[in-house]
N, C-alpha and C positions, 0 to 999 in steps of 0.2 A: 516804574508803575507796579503795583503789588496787585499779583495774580491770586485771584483767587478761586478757592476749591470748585471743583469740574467734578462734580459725580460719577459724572458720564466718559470722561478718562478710562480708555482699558487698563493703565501703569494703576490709577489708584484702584478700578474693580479688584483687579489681580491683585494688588496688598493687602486687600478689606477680605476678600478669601481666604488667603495665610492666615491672618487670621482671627478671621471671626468664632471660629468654634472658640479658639483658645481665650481669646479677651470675653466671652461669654461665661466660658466657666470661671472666669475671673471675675468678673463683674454682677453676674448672675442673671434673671430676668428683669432691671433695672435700667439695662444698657442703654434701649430707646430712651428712656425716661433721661436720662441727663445729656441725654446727646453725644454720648462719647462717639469720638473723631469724625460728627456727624455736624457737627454747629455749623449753619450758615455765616457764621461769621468769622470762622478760623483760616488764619492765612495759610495758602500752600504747605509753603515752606515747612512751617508748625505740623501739619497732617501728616507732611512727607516723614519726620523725623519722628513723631509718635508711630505709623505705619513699621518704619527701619526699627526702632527701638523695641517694637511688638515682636517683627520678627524675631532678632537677635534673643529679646527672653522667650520665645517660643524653643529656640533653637536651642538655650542652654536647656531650659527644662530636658527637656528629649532626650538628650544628651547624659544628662545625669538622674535621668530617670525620677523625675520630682513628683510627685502626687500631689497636686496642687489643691489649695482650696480656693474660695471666694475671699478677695482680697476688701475690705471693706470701702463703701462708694469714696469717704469724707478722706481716704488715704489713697486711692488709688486716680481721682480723677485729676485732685492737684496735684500728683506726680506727674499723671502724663502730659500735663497743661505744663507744667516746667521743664521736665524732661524734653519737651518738643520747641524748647528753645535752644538746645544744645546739638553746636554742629560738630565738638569735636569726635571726630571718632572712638577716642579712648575714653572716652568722660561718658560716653554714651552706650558702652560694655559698663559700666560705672551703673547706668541708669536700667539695664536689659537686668544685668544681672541683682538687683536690689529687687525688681519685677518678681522674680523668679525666688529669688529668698524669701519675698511676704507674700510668696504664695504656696510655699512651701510648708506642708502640712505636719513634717515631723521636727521644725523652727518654730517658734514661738517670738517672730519679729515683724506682726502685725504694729507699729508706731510711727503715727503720725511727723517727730521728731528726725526722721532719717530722712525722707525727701526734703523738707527743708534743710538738713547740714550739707547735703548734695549740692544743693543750688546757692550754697553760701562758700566754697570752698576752689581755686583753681585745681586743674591738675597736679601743678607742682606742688602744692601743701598739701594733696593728696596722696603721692608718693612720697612726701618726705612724712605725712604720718605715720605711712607704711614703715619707714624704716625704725621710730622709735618701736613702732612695734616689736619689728624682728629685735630690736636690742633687749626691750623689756622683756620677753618670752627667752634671751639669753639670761638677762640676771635673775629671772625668776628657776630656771634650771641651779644656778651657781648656787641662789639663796636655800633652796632644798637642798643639795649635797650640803651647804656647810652647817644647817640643821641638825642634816645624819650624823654628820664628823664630830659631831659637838656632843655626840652623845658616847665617844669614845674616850675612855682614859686618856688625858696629858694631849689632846689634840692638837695643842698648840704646841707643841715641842716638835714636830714638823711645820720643815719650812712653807711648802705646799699649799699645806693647811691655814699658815698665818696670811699668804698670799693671797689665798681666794678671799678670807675672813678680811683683806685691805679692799680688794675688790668690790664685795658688796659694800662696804663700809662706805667705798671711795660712789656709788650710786647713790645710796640712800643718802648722802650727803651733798653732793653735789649734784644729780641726776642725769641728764643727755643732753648733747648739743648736737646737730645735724647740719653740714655743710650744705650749703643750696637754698636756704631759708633767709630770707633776708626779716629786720624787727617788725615789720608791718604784718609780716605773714604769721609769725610767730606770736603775735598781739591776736589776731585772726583766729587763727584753732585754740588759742586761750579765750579769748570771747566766745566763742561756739562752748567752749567746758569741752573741748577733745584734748588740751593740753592743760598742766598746770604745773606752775612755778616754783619750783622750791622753794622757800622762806628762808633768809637770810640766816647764816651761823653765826653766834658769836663768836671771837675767841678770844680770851682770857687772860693779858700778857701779865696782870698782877692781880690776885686777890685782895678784897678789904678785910683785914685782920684785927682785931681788936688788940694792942697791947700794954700789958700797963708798967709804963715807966719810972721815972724822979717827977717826969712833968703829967703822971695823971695817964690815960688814955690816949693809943696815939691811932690814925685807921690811916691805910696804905692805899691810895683809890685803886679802883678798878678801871684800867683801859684797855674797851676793844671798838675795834671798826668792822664796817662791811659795806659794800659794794653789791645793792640787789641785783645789778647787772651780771654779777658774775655768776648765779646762780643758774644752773642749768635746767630743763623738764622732762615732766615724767609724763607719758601717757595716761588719760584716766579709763577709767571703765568704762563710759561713753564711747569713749575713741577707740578702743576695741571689740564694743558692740558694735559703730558705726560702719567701721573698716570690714566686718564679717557680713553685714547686711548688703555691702558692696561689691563682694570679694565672690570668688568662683569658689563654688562649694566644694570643698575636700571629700573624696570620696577613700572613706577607712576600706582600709584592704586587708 
């Protein structure tokens, strides 16, 4: 039987306290007005985990010292309307802290665009976007040294040099695969636009050459194959706005 919302509950007064200042300055003098976490018609359950989700972004705020602004109504109501259907715990430091990003006043990631990739994604294609991350923030480090190196006489007369120069090479060409992904998921954050697919190489095993013989012109075809499947992914720029909008704010030291 689905319980529904008790005003009059001292558990939910005591969460509506925590906090009401804070969802105030987030929402602004509007709040009444669209009923936020006030609807007579929202389940428990729903109120419970918008309540929990409030605190937690209250708690990161504080914590990392955020000066928050008013997060706009048309972005912040259907986050907490979705958000309040997420019972995992980790998915929902997911949703606290995305709170606390667009409302973070020295970010500029007020977009409608990020609660919905939220509610479109499991955890585990969550952490495995994480990880093309950390990879692509390694080849982009590699791809600036060999930038520099390249700007040295004979660079490539070190071996080192030639190594890394295979390295990028060996990304920009083939790009990242990620263990733990199964094709559905991977089909997944490519339809979202947080992944996208290399485009097939050719490769060249003869050129068509023109030559002219006793019999005239002769041309030498060209064969090459590929296999779209074996092409690996890169992260796009979405998916690392996405992933920061999510993600616990780094504090520069």
């Amino acid at each position: 039987m689905t319980k529904e919302l008790n005003i009059k509950s001292s558990t939910i007064e005591k969460g509506l306290e925590l906090v009401k200042d804070f969802a105030t300055k987030l929402i602004g003098p509007t709040i009444e007005e669209v009923g936020l976490l006030m609807s007579d018609n929202i389940k428990y359950f729903r109120f419970k985990n918008q309540v929990k989700i409030l605190v937690k972004a209250q708690e990161y705020v504080n914590e990392k010292k955020i000066n928050i602004k008013e997060i706009p109504t048309k972005i912040l109501v259907p986050l907490l309307e979705n958000a309040s259907l997420e019972e995992n715990e980790e998915m929902q430091d997911k949703w606290a802290f995305m709170i606390g990003n667009l409302a973070d006043s020295d970010q500029n990631m007020q977009n409608q665009i990020f609660p919905y990739l939220l509610t479109q994604i499991s955890l585990n294609e969550f952490e495995m976007l994480s990880e093309f991350s950390k990879m692509e923030r390694i080849y982009m480090i590699d791809h600036l040294r060999l930038l520099d190196l390249r700007k040295e006489d004979a660079y490539y007369l070190k071996r080192e040099n030639r190594e890394l120069r295979d390295k990028v090479n060996k990304v920009q060409q083939e790009g990242f695969w990620v263990k733990g992904l199964e094709d559905y998921e991977y089909s997944n954050l490519q339809r979202l636009g947080l992944l996208k697919q290399l485009p097939p190489r050719f490769i060249i095993d003869e050129l068509e050459i023109e030559h002219k013989g006793y019999l005239g012109s002769e041309y030498y075809p060209i064969e090459a194959e590929y296999d779209p499947d074996d092409y690996g992914y890169r992260i796009t720029s979405l998916g690392i706005k996405f992933l920061s909008a999510c993600e616990e704010k780094k504090v520069s030291g």
